[in-house]
C-alpha positions as CSV (number, residue, x, y, z in Angstrom):
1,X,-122.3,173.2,33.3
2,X,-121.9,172.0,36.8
3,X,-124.3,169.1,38.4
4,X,-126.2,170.1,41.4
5,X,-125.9,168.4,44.3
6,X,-129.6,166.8,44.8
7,X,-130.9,165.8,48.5
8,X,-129.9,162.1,47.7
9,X,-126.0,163.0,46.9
10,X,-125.8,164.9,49.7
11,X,-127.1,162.0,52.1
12,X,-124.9,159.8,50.5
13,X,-121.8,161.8,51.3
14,X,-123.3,162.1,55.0
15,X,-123.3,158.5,54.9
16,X,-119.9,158.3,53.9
17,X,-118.2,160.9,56.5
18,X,-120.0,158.4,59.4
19,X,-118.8,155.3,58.3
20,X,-115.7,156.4,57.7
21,X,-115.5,158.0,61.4
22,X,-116.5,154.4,62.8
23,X,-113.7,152.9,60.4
24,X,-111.0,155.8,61.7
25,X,-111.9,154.4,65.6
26,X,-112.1,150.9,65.0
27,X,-108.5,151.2,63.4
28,X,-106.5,153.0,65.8
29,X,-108.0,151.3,68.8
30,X,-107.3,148.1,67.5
31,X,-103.7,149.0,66.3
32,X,-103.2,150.2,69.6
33,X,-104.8,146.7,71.7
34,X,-102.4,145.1,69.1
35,X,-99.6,147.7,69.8
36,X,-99.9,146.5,73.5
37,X,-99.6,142.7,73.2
38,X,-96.7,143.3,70.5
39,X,-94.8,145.6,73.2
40,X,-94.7,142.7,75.8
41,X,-92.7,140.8,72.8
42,X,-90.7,143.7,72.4
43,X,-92.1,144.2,68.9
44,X,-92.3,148.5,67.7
45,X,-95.9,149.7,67.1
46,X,-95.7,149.7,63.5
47,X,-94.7,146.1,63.4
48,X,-98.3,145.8,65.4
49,X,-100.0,148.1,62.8
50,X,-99.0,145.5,60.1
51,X,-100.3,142.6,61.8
52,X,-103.4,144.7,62.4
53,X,-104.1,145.8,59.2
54,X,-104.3,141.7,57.9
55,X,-105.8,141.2,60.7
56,X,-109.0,143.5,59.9
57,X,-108.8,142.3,56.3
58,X,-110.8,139.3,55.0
59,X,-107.9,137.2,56.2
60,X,-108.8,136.5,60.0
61,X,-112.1,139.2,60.7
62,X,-114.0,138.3,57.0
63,X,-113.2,135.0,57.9
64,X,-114.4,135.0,61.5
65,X,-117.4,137.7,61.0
66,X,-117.8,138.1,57.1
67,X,-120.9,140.1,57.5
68,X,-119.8,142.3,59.9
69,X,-116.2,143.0,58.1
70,X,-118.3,143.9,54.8
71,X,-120.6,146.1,56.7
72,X,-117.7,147.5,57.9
73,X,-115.1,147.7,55.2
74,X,-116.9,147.1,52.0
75,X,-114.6,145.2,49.4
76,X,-115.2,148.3,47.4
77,X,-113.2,150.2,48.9
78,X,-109.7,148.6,47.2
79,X,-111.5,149.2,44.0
80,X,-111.6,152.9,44.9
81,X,-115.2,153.1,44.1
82,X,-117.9,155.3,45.5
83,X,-118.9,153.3,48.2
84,X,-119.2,153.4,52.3
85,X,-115.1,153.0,52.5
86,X,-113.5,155.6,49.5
87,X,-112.4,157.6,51.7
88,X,-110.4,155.5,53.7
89,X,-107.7,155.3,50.2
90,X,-107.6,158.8,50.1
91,X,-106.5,159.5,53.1
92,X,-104.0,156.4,53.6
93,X,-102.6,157.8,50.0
94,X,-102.0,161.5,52.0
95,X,-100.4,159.6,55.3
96,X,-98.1,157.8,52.7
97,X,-97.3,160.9,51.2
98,X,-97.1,162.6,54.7
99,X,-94.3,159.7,55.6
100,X,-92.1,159.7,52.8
101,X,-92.1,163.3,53.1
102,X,-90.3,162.9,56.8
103,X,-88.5,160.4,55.7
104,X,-86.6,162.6,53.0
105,X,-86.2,165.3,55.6
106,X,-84.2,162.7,57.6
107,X,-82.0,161.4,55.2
108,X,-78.3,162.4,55.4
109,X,-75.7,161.7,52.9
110,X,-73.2,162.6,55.2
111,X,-73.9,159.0,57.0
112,X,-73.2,157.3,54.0
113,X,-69.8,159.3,53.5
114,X,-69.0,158.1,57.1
115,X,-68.4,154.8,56.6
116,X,-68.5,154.4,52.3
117,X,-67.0,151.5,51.8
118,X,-68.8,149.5,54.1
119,X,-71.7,151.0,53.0
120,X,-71.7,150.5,49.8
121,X,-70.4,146.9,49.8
122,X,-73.2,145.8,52.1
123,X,-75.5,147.8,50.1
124,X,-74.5,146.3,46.9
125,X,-74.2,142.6,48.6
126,X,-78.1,143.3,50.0
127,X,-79.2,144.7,46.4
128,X,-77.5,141.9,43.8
129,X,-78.3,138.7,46.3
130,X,-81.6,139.4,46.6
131,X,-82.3,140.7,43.5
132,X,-80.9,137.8,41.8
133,X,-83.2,135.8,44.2
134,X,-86.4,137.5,43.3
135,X,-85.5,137.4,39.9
136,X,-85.2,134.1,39.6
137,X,-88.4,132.7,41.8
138,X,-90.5,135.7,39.7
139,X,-89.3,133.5,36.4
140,X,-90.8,130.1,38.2
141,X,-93.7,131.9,39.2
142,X,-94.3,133.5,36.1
143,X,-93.9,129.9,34.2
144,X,-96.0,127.6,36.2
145,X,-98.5,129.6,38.4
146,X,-100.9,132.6,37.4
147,X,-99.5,134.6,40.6
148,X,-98.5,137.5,37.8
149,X,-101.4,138.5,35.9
150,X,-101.9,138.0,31.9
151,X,-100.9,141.5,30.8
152,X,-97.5,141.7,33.3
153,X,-94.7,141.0,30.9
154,X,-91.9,138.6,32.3
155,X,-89.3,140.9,32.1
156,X,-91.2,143.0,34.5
157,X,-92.2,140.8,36.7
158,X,-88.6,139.8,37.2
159,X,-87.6,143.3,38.0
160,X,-90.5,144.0,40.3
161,X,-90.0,140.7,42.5
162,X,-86.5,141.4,42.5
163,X,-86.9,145.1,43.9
164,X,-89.1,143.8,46.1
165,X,-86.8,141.4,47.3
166,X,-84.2,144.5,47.7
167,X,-86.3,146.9,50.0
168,X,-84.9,147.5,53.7
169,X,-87.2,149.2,56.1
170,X,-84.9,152.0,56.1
171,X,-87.2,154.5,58.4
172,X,-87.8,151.6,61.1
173,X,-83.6,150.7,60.8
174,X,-83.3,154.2,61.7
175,X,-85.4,154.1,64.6
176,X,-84.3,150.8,65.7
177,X,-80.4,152.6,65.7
178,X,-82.1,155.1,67.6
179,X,-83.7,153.0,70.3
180,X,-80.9,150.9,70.9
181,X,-78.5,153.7,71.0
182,X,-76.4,152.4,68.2
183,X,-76.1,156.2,66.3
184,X,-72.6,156.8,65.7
185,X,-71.4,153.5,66.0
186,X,-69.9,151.5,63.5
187,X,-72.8,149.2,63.0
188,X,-75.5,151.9,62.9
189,X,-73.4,153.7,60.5
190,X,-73.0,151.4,57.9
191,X,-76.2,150.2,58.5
192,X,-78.0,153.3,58.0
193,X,-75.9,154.2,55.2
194,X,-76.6,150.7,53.4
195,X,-80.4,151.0,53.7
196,X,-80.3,154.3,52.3
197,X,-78.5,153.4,49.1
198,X,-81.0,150.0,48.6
199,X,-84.1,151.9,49.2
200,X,-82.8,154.0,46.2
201,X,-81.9,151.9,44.1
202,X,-85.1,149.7,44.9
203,X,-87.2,152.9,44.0
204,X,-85.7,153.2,41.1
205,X,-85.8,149.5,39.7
206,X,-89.5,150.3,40.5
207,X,-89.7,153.8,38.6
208,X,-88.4,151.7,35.5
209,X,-91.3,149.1,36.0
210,X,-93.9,151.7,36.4
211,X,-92.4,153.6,33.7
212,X,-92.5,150.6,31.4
213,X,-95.6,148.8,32.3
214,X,-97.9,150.3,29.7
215,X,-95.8,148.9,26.8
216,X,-95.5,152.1,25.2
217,X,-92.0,153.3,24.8
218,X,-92.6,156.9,24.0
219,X,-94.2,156.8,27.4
220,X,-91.7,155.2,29.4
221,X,-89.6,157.6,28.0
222,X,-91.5,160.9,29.4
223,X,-92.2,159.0,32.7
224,X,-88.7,158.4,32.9
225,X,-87.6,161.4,31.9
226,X,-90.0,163.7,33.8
227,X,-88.4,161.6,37.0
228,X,-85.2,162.8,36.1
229,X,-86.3,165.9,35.3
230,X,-88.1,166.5,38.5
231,X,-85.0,165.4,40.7
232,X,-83.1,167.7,38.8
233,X,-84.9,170.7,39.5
234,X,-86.1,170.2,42.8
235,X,-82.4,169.5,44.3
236,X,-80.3,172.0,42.3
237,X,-83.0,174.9,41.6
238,X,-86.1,174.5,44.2
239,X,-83.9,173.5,46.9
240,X,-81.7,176.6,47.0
241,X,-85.0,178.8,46.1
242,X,-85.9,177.2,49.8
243,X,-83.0,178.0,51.5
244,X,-83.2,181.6,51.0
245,X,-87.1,181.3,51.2
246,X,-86.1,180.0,54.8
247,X,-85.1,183.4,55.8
248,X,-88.6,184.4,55.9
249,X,-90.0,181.7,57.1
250,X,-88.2,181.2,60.2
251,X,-88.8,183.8,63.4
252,X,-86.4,183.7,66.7
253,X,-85.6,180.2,65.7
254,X,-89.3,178.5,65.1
255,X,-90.5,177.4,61.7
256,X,-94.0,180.0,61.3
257,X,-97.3,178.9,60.4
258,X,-96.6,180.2,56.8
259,X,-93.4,177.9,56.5
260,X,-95.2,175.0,57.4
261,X,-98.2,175.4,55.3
262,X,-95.2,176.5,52.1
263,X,-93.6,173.0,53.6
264,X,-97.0,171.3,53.2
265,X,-98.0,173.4,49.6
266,X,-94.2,172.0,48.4
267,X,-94.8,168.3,49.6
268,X,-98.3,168.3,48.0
269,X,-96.9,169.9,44.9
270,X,-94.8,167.5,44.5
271,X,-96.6,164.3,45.0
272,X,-99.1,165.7,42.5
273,X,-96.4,165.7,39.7
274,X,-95.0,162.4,40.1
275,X,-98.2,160.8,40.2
276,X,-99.2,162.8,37.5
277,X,-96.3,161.6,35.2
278,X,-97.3,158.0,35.7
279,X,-95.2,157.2,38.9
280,X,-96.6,157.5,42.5
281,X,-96.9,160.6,44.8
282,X,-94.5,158.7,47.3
283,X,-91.7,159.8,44.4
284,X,-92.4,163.4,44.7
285,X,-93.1,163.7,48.1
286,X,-89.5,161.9,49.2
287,X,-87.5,164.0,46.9
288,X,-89.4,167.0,47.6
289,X,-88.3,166.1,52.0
290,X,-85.0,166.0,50.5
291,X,-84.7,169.1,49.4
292,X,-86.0,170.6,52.4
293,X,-83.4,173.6,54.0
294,X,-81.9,171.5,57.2
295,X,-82.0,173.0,60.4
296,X,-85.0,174.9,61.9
297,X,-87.5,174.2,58.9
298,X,-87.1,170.5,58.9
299,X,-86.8,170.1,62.9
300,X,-90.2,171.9,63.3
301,X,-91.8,170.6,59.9
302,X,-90.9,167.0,61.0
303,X,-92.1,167.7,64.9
304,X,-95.8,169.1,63.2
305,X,-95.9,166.9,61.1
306,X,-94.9,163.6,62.0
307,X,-96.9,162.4,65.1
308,X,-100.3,163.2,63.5
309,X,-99.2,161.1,60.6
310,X,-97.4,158.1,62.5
311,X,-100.7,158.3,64.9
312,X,-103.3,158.9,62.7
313,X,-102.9,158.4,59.0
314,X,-100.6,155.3,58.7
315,X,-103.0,152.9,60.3
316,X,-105.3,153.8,57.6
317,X,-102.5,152.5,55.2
318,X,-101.9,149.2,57.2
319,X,-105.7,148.9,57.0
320,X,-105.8,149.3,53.4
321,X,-103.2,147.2,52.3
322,X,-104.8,144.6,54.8
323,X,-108.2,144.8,53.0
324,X,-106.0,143.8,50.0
325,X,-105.1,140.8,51.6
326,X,-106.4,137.4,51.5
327,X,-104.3,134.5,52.4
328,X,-107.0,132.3,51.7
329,X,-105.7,132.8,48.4
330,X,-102.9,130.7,49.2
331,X,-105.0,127.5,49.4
332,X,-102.7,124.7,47.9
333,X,-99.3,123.7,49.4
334,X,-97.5,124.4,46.2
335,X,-98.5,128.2,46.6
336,X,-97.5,127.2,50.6
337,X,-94.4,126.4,49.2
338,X,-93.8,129.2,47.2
339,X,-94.6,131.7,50.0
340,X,-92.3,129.6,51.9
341,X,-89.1,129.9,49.0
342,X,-89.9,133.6,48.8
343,X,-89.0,134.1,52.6
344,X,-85.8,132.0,52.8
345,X,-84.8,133.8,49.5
346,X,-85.8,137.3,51.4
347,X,-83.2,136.2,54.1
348,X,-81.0,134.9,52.4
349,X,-80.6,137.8,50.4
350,X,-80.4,140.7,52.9
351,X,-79.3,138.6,56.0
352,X,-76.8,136.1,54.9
353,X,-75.9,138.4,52.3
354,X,-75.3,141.7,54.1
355,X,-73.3,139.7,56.9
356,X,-70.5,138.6,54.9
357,X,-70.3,141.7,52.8
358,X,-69.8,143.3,56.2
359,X,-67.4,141.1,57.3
360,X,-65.8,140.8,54.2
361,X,-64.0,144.7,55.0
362,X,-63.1,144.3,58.6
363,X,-66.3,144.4,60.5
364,X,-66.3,142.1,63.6
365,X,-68.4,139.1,63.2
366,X,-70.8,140.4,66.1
367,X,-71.2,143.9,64.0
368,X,-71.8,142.3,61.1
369,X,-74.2,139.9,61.9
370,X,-76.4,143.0,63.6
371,X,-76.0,145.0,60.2
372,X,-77.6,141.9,58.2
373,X,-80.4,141.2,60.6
374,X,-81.4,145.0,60.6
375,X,-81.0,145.0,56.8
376,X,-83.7,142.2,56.5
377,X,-86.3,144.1,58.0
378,X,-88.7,145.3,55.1
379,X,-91.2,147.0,57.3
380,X,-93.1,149.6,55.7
381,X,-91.4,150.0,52.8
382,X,-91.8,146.5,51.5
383,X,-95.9,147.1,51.7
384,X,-95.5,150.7,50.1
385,X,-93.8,148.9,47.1
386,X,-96.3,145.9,46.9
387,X,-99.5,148.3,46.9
388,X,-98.2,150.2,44.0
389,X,-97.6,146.9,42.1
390,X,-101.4,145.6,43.1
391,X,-102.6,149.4,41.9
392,X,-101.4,148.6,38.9
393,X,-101.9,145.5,38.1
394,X,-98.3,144.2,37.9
395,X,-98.9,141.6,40.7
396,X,-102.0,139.7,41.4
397,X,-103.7,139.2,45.1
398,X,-102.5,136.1,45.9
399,X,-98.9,137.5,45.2
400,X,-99.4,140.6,47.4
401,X,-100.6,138.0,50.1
402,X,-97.9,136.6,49.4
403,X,-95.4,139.3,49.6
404,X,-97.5,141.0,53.0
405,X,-95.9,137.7,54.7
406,X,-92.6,138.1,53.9
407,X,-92.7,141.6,55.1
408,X,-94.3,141.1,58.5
409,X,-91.7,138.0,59.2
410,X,-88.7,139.7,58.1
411,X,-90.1,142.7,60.0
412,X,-91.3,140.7,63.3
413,X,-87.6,138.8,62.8
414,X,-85.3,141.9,63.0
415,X,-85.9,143.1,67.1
416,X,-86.1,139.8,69.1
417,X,-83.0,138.2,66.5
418,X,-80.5,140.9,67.3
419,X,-81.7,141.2,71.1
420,X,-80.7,137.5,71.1
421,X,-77.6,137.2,68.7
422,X,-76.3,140.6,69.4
423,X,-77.7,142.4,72.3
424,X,-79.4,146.3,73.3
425,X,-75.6,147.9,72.3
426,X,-74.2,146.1,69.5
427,X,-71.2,148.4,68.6
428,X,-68.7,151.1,69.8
């Protein structure tokens, strides 16, 4: 028998819907007042997002007005409890979704193709370096601090650093190409191509993790194998059922209403399973853009879809993953320290790395030094990765603080760096 909804629940879900309008205006405004300042510094807005979203967090307005920032975002809220903020994860999970979704409907084999070998030697140069890297300082941390919590095995938390270590802001490199007009050119190329392949491979070092994080074979087993399943028979039977669904959907060259509410249905859909077999609905929802009919459906499907997200859901992401952050955490100069070796080894490994890997087949130093400094940015990616490990307990707080810094430097790194080392038009 279903519960009625007494006076008192129905207040309390009032309650909610206004504090979470004040939370949606306080956001955006102050993504966009940061947005500003980071422009003059010739910083993208997302880059400004990130900073806002710590910046909201307990890390600089808990610490300057605590009662005001728990009136405002109550901790609850990364807990994903019924409180005056549960809606705010919600609907930073749907933006996520929303994102990765665009970003499968722009990605392009036929780039990597272009330029293959490049490609794949940078890409493997800015996996195995940094991997190694993370690896490595995840086996020290594990060892000598409590960074990884009790029930994260080591094994694990060796291959989750070391993904981490290998993610490449591959939507923000491909706007970055854009804005500085680099498509086509051998830089951007490779470049794009490169980022493609690690953000693959990262996401499926993390797919193993997940899949093995509950210590129960048999389950790692179906998660695995429903991941494979589900890339299976979305790209070689659901995509060509969408192709000739296409037909239908598309009149005098516009996507309808009814394709892009089949568009949404199949993103939804597909999110749904892969959270539901113990991955995360960013899985789905990426594979699911991939298999999206090119032309028409994912022009207009990306032009509906993507300024409402990029506008209005992914600061609630920023947001959250800022309420998860406390660098007061960090409040000893070993952990300084380790913060510290974790950035040099995240540059090390995609910068340094991806340079001479570019160089080392025929790339001019000046191209390949632009391809490793747009390989080190981690962007949103990096803090898409990290939440899923906090969610699940893989990493602790002061490790996702930890990890939120490295992303935001790389990230603020990658424009003013090539600007200065490279220039606006790196490449022919």
């Amino acid at each position: 028998m279903v519960p009625r909804a007494g006076p008192g629940l129905i207040m309390s879900n009032l309650h909610l819907a206004v504090q979470f309008f004040l939370q949606l205006a306080v956001i955006l405004l102050a993504c966009r007042v940061v947005g500003a300042i980071a422009a003059r510094f010739g910083q993208p807005q997302v880059v400004a997002e990130m900073i806002t979203g710590v910046c909201l967090g307990p890390s600089l307005f808990g610490m300057l007005a605590p009662e005001w920032q728990a009136w405002l975002f109550p901790w609850d809220v990364t807990q994903k409890t019924r409180d005056t903020s549960c809606y705010l994860f919600p609907a930073s999970q749907l933006g996520l979704a929303l994102y990765m979704f665009v970003v499968g409907m722009e990605f392009r084999v036929d780039i990597v193709r272009e330029k293959f070998k490049s490609s794949v030697a940078v890409s493997v140069a800015g996996m195995v370096t940094p991997f190694l890297l993370g690896a490595g300082l995840a086996w020290v941390l594990f060892h000598h601090t409590d960074l990884f919590p009790e029930k994260t095995k080591l094994s694990e938390a060796m291959l989750f650093l070391g993904a981490s270590m290998c993610i490449t802001a591959f939507p923000m490199l491909a706007r970055i190409i854009h804005f500085k007009g680099l498509t086509g050119t051998t830089m951007g190329t490779v470049a794009i191509g490169a980022g493609a392949i690690d953000d693959a491979m990262a996401w499926v070092l993390l797919a193993v993790v997940l899949a093995s994080f509950d210590g129960d074979i048999g389950h790692s087993i179906y998660n695995i194998g429903g991941a494979v399943g589900y890339v299976t028979v979305t790209l070689l039977i659901i995509r060509p059922l969408l192709a000739w669904v296409a037909r239908l959907l598309v009149k005098e060259e516009v996507l309808t209403e009814a394709g892009l509410v089949v568009g949404l249905a199949m993103m939804a859909l597909g999110a749904w399973f892969t959270d539901m077999i113990g991955l995360h609905a960013v899985f789905g929802a990426f594979v699911m853009g991939a298999a999206m009919p090119r032309g028409v459906v994912t022009r207009d499907l990306m032009a509906r879809i993507q300024p409402l997200t990029v506008a209005l859901l992914l600061p609630l992401f920023f947001t959250y993953s800022g309420l998860n952050t406390k660098i007061g955490l960090l409040n000893s100069w070993f952990l300084w320290g380790m913060c510290g070796a974790v950035l040099v080894a995240a540059v090390l490994g995609k910068w340094v790395a991806c340079t001479l890997a570019a160089r080392a087949t025929g790339i001019s130093g000046r191209e390949a030094m632009g391809i490793g400094i747009l390989m080190n940015a981690r962007g949103l990616m990096e803090l898409i990765i990290i939440n899923i490990g906090l969610q699940r307990g893989i990493i602790s707080e002061g490790l996702f603080a930890t990890l939120v810094i490295m992303a935001v430097v790389t990230t603020l790194m990658a424009s003013p760096i090539f600007e200065r080392l490279v220039g606006s038009r790196g490449g022919r």
